[in-house]
VOPAGU-2260 file (C-alpha; in pm, 1 decimal, decimal comma):
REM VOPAGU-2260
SITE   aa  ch    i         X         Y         Z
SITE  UNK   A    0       0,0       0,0       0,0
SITE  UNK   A    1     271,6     240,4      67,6
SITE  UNK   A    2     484,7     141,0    -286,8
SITE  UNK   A    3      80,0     239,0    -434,1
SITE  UNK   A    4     114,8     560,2    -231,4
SITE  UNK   A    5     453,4     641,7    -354,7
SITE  UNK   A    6     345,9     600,4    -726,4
SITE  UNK   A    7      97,9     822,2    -688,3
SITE  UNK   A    8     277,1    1088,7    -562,1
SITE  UNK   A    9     539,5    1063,3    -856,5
SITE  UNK   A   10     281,2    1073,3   -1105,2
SITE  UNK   A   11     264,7    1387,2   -1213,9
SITE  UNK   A   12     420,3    1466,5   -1523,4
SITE  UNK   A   13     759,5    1598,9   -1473,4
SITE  UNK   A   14     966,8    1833,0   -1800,1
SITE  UNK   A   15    1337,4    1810,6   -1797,4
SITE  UNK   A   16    1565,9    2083,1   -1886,1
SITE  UNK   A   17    1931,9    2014,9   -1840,8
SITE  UNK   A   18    2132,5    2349,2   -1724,4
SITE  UNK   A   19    2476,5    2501,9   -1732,0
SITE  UNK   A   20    2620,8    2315,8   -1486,0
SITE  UNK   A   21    2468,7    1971,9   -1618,4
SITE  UNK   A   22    2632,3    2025,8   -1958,3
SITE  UNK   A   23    2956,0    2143,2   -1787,1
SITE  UNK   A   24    2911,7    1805,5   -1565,2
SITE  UNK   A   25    2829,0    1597,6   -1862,9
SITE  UNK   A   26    3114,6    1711,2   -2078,2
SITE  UNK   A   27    3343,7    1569,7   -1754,2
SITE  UNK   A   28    3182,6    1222,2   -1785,2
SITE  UNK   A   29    3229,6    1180,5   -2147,0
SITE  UNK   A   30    3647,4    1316,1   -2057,2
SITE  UNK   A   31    3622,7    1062,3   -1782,1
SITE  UNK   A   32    3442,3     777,5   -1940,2
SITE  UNK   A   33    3657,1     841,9   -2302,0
SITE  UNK   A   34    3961,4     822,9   -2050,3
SITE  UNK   A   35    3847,2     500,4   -1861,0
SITE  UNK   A   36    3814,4     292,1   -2195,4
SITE  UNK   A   37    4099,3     412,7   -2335,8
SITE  UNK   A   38    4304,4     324,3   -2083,6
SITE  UNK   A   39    4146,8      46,7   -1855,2
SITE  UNK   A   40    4198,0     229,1   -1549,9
SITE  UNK   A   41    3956,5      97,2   -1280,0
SITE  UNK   A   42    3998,0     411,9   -1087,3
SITE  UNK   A   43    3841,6     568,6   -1375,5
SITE  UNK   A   44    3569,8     311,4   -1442,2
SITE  UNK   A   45    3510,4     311,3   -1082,0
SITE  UNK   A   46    3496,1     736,5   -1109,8
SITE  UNK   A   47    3249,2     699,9   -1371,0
SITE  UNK   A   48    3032,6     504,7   -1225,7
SITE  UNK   A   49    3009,2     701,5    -964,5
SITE  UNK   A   50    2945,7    1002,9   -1203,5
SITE  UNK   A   51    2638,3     862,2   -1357,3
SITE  UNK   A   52    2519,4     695,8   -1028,3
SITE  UNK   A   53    2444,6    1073,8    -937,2
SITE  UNK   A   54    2313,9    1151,6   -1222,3
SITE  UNK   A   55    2077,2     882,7   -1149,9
SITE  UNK   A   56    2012,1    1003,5    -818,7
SITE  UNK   A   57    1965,3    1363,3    -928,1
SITE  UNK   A   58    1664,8    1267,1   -1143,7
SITE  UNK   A   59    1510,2    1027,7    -868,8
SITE  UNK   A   60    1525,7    1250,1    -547,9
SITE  UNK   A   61    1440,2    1596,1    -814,2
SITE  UNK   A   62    1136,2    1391,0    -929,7
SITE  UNK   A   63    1039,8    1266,7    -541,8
SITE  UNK   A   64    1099,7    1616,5    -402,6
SITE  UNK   A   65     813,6    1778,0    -671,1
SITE  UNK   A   66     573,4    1525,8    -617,1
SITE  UNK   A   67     270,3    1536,2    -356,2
SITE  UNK   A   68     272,9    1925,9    -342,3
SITE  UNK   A   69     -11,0    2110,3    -362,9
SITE  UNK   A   70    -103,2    2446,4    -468,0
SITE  UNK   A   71    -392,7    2692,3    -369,5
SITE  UNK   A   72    -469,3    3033,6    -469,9
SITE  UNK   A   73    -635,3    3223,2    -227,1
SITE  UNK   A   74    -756,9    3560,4    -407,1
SITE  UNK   A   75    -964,4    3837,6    -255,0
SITE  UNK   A   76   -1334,2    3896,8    -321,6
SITE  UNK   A   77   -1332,8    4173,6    -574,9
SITE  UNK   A   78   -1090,0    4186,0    -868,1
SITE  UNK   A   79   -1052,0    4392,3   -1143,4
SITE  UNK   A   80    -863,5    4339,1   -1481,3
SITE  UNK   A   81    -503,2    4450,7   -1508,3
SITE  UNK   A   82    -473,4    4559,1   -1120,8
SITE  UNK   A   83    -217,5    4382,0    -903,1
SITE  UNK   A   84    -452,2    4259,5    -648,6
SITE  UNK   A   85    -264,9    4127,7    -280,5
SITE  UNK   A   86    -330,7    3707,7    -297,6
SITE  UNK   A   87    -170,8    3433,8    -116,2
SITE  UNK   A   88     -36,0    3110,7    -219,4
SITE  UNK   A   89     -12,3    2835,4     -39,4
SITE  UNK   A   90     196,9    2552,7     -86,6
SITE  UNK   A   91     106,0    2205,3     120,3
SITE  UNK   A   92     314,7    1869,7     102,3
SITE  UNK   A   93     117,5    1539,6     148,1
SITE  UNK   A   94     436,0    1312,7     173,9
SITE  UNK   A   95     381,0    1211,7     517,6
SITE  UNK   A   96     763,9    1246,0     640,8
SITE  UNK   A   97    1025,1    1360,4     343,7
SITE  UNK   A   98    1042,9    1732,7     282,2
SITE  UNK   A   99    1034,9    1919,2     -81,6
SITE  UNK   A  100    1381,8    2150,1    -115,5
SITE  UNK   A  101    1401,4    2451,2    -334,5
SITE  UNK   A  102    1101,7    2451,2    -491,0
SITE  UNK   A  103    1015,3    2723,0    -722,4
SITE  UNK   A  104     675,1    2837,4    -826,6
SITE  UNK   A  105     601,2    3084,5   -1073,4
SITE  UNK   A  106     308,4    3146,9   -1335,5
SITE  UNK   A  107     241,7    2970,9   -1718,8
SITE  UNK   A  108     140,1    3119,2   -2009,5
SITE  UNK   A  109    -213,4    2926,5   -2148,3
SITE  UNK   A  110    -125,2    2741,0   -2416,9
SITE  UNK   A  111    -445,1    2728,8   -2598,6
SITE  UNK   A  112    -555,9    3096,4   -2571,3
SITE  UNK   A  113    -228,5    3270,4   -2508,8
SITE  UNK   A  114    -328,8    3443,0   -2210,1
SITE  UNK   A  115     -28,5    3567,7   -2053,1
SITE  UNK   A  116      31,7    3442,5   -1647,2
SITE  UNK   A  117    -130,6    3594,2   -1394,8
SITE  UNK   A  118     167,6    3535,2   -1162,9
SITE  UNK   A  119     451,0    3784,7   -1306,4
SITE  UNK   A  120     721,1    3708,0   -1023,5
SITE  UNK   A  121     924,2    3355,6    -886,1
SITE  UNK   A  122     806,7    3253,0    -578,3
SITE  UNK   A  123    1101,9    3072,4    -380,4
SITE  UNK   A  124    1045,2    2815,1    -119,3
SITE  UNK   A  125    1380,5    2674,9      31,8
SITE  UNK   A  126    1170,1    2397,8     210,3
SITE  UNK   A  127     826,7    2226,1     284,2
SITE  UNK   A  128     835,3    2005,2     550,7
SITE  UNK   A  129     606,0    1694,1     543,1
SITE  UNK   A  130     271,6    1742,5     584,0
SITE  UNK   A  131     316,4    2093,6     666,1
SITE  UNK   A  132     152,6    2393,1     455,4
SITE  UNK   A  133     386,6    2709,1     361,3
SITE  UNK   A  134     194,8    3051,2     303,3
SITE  UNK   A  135     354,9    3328,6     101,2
SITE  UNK   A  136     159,9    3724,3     -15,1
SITE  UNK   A  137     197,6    3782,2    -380,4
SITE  UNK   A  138      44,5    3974,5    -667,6
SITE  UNK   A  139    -141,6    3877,9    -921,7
SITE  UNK   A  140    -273,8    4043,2   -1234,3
SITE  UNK   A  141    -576,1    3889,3   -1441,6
SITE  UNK   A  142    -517,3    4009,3   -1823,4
SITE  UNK   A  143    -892,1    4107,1   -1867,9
SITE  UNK   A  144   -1211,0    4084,7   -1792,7
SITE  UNK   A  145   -1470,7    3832,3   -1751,8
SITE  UNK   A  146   -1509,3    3467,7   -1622,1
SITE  UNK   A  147   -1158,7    3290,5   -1556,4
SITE  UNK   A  148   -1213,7    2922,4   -1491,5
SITE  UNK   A  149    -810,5    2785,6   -1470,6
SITE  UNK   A  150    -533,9    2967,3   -1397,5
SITE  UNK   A  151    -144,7    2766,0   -1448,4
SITE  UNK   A  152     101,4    2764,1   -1239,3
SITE  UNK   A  153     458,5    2583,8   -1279,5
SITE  UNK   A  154     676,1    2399,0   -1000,6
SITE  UNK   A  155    1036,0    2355,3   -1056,3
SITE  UNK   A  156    1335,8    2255,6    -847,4
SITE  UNK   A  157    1733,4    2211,5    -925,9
SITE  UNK   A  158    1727,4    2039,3    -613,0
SITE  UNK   A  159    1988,1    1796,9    -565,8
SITE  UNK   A  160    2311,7    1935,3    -755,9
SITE  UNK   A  161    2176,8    2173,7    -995,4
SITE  UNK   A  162    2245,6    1956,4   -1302,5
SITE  UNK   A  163    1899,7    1966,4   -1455,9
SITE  UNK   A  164    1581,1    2181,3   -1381,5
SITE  UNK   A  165    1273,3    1993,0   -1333,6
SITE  UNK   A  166     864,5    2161,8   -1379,3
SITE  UNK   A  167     572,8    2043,0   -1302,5
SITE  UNK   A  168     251,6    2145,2   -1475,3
SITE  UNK   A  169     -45,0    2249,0   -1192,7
SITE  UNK   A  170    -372,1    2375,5   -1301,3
SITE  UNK   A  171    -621,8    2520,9   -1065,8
SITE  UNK   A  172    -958,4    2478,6   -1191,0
SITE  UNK   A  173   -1121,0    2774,0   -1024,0
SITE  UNK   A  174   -1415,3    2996,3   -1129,8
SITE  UNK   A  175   -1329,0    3387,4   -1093,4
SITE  UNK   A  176   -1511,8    3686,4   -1183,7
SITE  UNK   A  177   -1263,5    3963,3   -1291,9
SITE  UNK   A  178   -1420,7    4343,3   -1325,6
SITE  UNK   A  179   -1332,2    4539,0   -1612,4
SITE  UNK   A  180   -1016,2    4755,6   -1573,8
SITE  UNK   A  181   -1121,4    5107,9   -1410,2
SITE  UNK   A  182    -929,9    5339,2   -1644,9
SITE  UNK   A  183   -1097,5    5693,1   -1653,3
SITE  UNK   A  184   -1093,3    5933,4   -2030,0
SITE  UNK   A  185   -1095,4    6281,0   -1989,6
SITE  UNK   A  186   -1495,0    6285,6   -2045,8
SITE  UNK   A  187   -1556,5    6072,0   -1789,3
SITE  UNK   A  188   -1373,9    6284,6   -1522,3
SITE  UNK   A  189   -1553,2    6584,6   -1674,4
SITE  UNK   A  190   -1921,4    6373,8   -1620,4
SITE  UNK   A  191   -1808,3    6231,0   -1262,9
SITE  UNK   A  192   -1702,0    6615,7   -1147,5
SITE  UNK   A  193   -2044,6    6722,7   -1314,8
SITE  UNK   A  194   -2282,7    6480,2   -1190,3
SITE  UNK   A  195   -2094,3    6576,8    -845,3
SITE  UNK   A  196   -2176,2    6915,4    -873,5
SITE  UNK   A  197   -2523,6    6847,8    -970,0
SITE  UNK   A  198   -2585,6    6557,5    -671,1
SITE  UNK   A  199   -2670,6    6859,0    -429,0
SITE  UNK   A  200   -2913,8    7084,6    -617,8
SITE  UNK   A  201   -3075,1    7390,3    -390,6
SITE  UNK   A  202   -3470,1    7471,8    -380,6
SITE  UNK   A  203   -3647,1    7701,6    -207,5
SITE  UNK   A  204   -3706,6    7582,3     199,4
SITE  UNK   A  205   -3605,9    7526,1     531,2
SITE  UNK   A  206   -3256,9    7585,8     504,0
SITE  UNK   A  207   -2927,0    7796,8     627,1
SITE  UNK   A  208   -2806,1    7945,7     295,7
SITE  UNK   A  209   -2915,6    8265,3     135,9
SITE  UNK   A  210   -3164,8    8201,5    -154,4
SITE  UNK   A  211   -3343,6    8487,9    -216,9
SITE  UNK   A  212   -3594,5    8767,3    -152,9
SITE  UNK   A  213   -3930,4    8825,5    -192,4
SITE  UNK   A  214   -4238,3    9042,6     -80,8
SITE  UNK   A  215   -4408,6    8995,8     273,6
SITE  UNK   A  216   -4674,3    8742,9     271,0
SITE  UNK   A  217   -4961,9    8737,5     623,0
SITE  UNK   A  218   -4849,5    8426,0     741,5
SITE  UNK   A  219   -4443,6    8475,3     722,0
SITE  UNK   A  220   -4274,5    8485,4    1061,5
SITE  UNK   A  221   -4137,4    8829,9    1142,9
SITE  UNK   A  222   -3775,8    8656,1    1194,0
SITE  UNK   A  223   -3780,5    8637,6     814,0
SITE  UNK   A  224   -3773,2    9013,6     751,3
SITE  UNK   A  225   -3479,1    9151,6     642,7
SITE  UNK   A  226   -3509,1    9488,1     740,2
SITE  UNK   A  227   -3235,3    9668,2     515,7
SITE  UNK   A  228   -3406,1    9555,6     196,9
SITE  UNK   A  229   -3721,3    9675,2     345,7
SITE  UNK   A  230   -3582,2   10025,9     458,0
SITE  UNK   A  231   -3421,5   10066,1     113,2
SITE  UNK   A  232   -3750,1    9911,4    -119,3
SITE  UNK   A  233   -3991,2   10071,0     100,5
SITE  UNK   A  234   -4194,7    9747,2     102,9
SITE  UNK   A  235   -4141,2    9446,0     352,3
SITE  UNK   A  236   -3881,3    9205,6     228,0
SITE  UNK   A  237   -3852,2    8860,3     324,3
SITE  UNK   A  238   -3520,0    8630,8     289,6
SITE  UNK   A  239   -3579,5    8256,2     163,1
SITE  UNK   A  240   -3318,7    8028,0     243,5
SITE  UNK   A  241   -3244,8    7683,3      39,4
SITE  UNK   A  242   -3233,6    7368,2     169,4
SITE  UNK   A  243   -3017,6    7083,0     -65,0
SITE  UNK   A  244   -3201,3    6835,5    -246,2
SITE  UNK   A  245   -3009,2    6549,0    -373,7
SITE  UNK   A  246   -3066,2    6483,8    -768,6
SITE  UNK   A  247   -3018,2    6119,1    -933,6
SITE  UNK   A  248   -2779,9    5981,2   -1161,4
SITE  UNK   A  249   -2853,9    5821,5   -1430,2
SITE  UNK   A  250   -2630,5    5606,7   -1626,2
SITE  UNK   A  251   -2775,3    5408,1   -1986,9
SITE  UNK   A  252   -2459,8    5207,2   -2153,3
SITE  UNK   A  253   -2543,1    5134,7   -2538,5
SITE  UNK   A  254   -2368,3    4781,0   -2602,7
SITE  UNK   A  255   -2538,2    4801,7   -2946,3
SITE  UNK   A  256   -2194,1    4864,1   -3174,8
SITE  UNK   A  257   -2093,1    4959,2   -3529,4
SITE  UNK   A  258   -1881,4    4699,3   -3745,0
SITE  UNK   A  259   -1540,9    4673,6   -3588,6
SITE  UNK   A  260   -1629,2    4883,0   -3281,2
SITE  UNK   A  261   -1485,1    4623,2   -3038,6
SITE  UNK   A  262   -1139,0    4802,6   -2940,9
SITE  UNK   A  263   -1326,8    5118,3   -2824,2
SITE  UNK   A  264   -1620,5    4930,5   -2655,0
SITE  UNK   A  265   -1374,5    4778,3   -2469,3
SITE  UNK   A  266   -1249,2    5148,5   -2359,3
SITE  UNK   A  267   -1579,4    5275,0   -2320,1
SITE  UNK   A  268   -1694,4    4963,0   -2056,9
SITE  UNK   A  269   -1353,4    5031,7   -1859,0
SITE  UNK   A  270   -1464,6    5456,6   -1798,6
SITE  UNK   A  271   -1813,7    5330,4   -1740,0
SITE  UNK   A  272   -1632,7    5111,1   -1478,2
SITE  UNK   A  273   -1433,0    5378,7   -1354,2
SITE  UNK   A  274   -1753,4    5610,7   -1306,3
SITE  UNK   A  275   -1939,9    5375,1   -1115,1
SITE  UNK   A  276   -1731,2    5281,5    -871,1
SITE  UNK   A  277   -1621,3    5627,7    -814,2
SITE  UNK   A  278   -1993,5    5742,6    -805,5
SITE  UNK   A  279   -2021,8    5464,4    -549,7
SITE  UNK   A  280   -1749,6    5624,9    -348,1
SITE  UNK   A  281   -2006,8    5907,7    -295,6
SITE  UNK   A  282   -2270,0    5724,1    -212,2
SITE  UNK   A  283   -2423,5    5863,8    -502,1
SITE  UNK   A  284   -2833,7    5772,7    -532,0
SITE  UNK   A  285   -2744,3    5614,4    -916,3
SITE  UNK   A  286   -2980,1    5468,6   -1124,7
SITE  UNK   A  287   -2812,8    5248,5   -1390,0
SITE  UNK   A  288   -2936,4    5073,7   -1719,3
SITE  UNK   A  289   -2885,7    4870,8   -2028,1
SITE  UNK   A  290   -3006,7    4640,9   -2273,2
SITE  UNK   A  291   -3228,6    4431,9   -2112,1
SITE  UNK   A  292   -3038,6    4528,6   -1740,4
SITE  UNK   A  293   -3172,6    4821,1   -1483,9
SITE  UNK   A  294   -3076,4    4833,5   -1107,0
SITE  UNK   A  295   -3057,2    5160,0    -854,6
SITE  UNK   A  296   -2823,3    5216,4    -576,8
SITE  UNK   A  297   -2826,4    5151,5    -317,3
SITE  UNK   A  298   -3188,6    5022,7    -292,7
SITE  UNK   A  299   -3132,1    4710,5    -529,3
SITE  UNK   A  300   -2788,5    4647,4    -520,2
SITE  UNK   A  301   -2440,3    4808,3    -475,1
SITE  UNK   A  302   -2175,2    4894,1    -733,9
SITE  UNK   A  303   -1997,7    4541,5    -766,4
SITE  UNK   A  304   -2381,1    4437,8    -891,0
SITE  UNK   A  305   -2269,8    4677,1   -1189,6
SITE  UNK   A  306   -1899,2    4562,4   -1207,7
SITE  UNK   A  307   -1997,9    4220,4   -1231,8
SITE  UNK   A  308   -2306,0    4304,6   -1536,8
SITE  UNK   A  309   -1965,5    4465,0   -1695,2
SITE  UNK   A  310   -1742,2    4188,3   -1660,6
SITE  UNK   A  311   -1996,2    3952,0   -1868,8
SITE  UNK   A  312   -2131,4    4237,4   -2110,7
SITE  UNK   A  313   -2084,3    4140,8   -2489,0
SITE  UNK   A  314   -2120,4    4394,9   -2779,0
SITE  UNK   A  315   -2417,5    4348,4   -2981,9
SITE  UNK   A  316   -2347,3    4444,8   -3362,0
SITE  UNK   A  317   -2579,9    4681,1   -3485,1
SITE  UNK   A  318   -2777,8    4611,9   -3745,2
SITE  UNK   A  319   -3119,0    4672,4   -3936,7
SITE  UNK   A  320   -3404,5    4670,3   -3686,4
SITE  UNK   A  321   -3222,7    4713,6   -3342,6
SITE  UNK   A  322   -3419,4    4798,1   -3063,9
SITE  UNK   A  323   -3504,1    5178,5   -3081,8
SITE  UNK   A  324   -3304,9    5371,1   -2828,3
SITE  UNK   A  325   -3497,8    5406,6   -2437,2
SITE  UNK   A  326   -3573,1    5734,5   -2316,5
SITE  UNK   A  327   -3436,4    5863,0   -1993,6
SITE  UNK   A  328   -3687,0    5736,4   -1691,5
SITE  UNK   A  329   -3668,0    6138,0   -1522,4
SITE  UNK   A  330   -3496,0    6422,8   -1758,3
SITE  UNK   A  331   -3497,8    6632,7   -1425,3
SITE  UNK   A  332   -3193,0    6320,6   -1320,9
SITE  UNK   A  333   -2842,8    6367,9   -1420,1
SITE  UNK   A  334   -2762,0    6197,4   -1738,4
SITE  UNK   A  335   -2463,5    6061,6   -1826,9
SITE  UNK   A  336   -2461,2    5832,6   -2139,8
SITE  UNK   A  337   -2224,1    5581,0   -2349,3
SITE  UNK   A  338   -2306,9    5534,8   -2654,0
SITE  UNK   A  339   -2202,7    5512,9   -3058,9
SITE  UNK   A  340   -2488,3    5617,1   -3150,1
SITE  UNK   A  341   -2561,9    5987,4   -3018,6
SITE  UNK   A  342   -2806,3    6112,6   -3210,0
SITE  UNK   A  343   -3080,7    5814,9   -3174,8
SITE  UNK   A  344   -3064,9    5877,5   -2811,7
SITE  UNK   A  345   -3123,8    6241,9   -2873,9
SITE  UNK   A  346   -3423,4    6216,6   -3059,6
SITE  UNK   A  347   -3540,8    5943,6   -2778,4
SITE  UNK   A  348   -3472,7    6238,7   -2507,8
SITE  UNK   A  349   -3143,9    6236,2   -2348,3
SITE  UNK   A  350   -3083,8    6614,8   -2331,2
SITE  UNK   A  351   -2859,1    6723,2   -2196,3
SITE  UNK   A  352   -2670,6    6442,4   -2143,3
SITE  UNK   A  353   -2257,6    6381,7   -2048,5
SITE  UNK   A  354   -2197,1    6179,4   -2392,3
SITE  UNK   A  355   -1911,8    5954,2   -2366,8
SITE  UNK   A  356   -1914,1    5794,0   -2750,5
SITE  UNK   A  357   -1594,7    5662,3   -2923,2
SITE  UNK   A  358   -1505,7    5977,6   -3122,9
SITE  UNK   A  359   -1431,6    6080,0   -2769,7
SITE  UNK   A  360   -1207,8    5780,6   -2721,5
SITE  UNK   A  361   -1005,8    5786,0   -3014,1
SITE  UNK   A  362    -874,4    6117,5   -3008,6
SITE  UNK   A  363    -786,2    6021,9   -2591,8
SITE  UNK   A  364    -591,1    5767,3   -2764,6
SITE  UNK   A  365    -469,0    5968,0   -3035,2
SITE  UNK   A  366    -318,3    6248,3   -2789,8
């Protein structure tokens, strides 16, 4: 049972790369072995031997040292596309008493799609004791956004003498949602700063700050008289003071695209991305909509409810018969709209609105 154990643990598919100091090593048998037949020296029979005994060795105790390791990921809850987000790996060896030395771990390239590795540095662990579990903080950086279902990582070791460097393949089969990328254009700091500005609009009422002034009315307290308006109109003047009434945002994303729109849609999604969660930040009261998608913060949901409609949101090619553009639900709300297709949205009655569209993006990426 234990000999079943053992082959288990070596199992996993090992690669073989043979390094300086192997060549340099295996150049000195061949001198030594060349030498030994030449010659009939036992010394030098008895040298190589020896020689390719630890080669032998090398490959056995390299292979034995990567096997029964496991890897785990442990990621935080929220992750966004090309941000460095803080993770932790953990390493744990199941052989019940032998340790793994100098083990390396460090990230693969997919082979099938060519997504680059989401771990960019070498993580070195000098050694894993049996059945113990070795924690390490790193960085890792998803490529882009959407569903990630296996990430690869590589083990490798040089462990015994350095002669050749082994790797192990290890896929994690793991389901991740990755947000867009937040990256902000010009016009969308111009639309967050405006729809900040507009958040706290002032009407007349019960307020602190100055509105304006009007004639006496029976009925308005005597406090409200402002005398040296009065003295200088001849007529009773009362102030009015405003009290701040908070508007609502409202944010409609077009996915409905133009033949070979999908660079700048990308762009667009990540400024929408940006806006929210910075609109979020203020606890903004946002109301936001697409295709066949509506929520409002915060009564139905908070902004990684709109991060995560991102992540999954595929353009839809526009074409003859497309669903008419929606009107705004309140023009009195604070539009801000992303869209290619401006002036169907106008006629549908989103004026004024903050337009981000990709004219805007291309000269930002033209600058």
């Amino acid at each position: 049972m234990r000999w079943r154990g053992l082959q288990a643990l070596i199992r996993r598919r090992v690669r073989y790369r043979i390094t300086l100091a192997g060549l340099l090593f295996a150049l000195a048998v061949t001198l030594v072995a060349c030498g030994a037949f030449l010659t009939g020296n036992n010394l030098l029979f008895m040298l190589f031997s020896t020689m390719l005994a630890s080669i032998m060795i090398s490959g056995f105790l390299s292979r034995l040292v990567l096997a029964g390791l496991e890897v785990e990921l442990l990621l935080p809850e929220h992750v966004a596309a090309r941000d460095a987000a803080p993770a932790r790996i953990r390493i744990r060896n199941m052989k019940r008493w032998m340790p793994s030395l100098s083990i390396e771990l460090s990230g693969r390239r997919d082979p099938h799609s060519g997504a680059p590795p989401i771990l960019l540095e070498t993580l070195y662990f000098p050694v894993v004791a049996g059945r113990a579990t070795v924690e390490m903080p790193v960085k890792v950086t998803f490529p882009y956004r959407g569903r990630h279902k296996e990430n690869l990582f590589q083990l490798s070791t040089r462990f015994p003498f350095g002669f050749l460097r082994k790797t192990a393949m290890v896929s994690l089969r793991r389901e991740t949602t990755v947000y867009p990328a937040m990256v902000p254009t010009p016009e969308a700091v111009a639309a967050l700063e405006a729809a900040a500005g507009e958040m706290e609009s002032k009407v007349r009422g019960a307020g602190r700050e100055f509105y304006s002034l009007r004639n006496y009315v029976p009925g308005d307290s005597a406090r409200a008289v402002d005398w040296k308006s009065t003295a200088h109109t001849g007529e009773l003047q009362v102030k009015e003071y405003a009290r701040g009434q908070r508007r609502e945002i409202e944010i409609y994303f077009d996915c409905t695209i133009p033949p070979g729109g999908s660079d700048w849609f990308e762009d667009l999604l990540e400024s929408c991305a940006w806006l929210v969660w910075n609109l979020g930040e203020l606890e903004a009261e946002l109301i936001f909509r697409s295709q066949k998608y509506a929520i409002s913060l915060p009564g139905e949901g908070d902004p990684y409810d709109i991060l995560k409609f991102l992540a999954y949101l595929e353009p839809v090619p526009s074409l003859k018969g497309s669903p008419p553009a929606e009107p705004p639900f309140d023009d009195a709300n604070c539009q801000i709209l992303f869209t290619a297709r401006p002036e169907d949205f106008r006629h549908a009655g989103w004026l004024p609105a903050h337009l981000l569209s990709p004219a805007a993006v291309q000269s930002d990426n033209n600058v």
